[in-house]
C-alpha positions as CSV (number, residue, x, y, z in Angstrom):
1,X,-3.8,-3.4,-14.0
2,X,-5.5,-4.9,-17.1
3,X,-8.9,-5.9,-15.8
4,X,-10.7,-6.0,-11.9
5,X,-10.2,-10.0,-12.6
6,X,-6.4,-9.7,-12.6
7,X,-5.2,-12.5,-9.8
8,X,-2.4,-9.7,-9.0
9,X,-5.2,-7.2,-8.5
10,X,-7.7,-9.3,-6.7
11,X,-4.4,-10.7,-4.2
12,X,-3.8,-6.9,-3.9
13,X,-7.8,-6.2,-2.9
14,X,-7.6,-8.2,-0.1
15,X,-4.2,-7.4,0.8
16,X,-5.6,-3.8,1.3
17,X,-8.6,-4.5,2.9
18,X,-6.3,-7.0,5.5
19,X,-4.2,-4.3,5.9
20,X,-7.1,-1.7,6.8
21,X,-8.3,-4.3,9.0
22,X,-5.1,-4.7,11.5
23,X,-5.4,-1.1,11.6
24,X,-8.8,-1.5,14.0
25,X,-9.7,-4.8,14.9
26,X,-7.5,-8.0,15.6
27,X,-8.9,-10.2,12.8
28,X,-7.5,-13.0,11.0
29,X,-6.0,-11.5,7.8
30,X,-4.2,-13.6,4.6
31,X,-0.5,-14.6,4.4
32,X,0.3,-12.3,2.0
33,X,-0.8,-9.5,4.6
34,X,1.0,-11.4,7.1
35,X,4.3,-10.9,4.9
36,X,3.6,-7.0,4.9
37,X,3.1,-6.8,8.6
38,X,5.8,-8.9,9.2
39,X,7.4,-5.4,7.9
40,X,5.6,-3.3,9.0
41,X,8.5,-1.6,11.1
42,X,10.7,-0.7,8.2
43,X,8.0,0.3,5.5
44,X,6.5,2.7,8.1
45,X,10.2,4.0,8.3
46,X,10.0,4.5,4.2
47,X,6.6,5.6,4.4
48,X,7.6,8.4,6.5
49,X,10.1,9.6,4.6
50,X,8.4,9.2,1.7
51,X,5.7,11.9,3.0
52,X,7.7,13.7,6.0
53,X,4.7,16.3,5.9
54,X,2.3,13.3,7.2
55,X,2.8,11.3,10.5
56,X,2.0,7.6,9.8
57,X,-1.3,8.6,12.4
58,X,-2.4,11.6,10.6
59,X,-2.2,9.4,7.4
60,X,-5.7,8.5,6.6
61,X,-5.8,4.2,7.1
62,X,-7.3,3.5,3.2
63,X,-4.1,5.6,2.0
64,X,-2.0,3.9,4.7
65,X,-2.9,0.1,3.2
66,X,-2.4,0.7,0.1
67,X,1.3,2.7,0.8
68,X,2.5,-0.3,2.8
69,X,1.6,-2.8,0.4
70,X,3.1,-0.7,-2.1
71,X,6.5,0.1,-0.3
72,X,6.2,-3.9,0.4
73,X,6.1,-5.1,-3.1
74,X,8.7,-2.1,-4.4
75,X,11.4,-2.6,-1.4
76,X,10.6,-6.0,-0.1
77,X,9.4,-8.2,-2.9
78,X,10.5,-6.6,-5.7
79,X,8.5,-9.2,-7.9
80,X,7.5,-6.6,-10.4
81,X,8.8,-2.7,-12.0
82,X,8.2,-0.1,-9.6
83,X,6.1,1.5,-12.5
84,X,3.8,-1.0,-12.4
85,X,3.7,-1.2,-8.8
86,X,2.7,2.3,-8.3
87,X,0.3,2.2,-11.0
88,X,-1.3,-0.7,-9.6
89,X,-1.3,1.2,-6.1
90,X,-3.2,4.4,-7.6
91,X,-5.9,2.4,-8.9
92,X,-6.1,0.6,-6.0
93,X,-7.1,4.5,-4.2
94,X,-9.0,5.0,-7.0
95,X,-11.3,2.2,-5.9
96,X,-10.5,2.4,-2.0
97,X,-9.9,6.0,-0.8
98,X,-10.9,9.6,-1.3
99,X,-10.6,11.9,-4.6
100,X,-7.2,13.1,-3.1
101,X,-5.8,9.5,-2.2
102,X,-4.4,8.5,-5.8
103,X,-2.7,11.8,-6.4
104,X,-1.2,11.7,-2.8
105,X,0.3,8.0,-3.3
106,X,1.5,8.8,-6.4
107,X,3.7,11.9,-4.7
108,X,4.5,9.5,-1.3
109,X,6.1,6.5,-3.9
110,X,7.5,8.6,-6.2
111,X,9.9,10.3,-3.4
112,X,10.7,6.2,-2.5
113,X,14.5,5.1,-3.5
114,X,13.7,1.3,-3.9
């Protein structure tokens, strides 16, 4: 991330929020969240076995956002080096989740095999 004006970060903001969204309430949501949804059945796969200890419904939904647009962009899209993927998804639970979130992403996405 090089600032909070980044157009990558900002398309990532919303794709997060979307994402947190679908999780409660059926509300119209961007395309690029669309894309990850589209998805949603295999990153959910990845996700789990990224963090067997954690089922997808015990994974708090801020954390759970931010992992599937991550798996997204690393498996998926691969648009960009995994290592700037995941540091783009911790700072994205820096901002978003709890004190614990970024440290717990960075574990999940480090046991991924993109």
């Amino acid at each position: 991330m090089k600032t909070p004006l980044d157009p990558r970060h900002k398309r990532r903001q919303i794709a997060v929020e979307d994402l947190f969204k679908t999780d409660f309430h059926n509300q119209k949501i961007g395309e690029y969240a669309k894309k990850i949804i589209a998805k949603k059945s295999f990153i959910d796969k990845n996700i789990q076995k990224a963090a067997p200890e954690f089922t997808i419904d015990k994974i708090n939904k801020v954390d759970l956002a931010i992992l599937r647009l991550a798996v997204f962009e690393l498996m998926v899209e691969k648009k960009e080096p995994p290592k700037v993927i995941i540091d783009e998804a911790i700072e994205l639970a820096k901002e978003y989740a709890g004190s614990t979130s970024p440290s717990f992403i960075n574990g999940a996405l480090a046991h991924l095999k993109p």
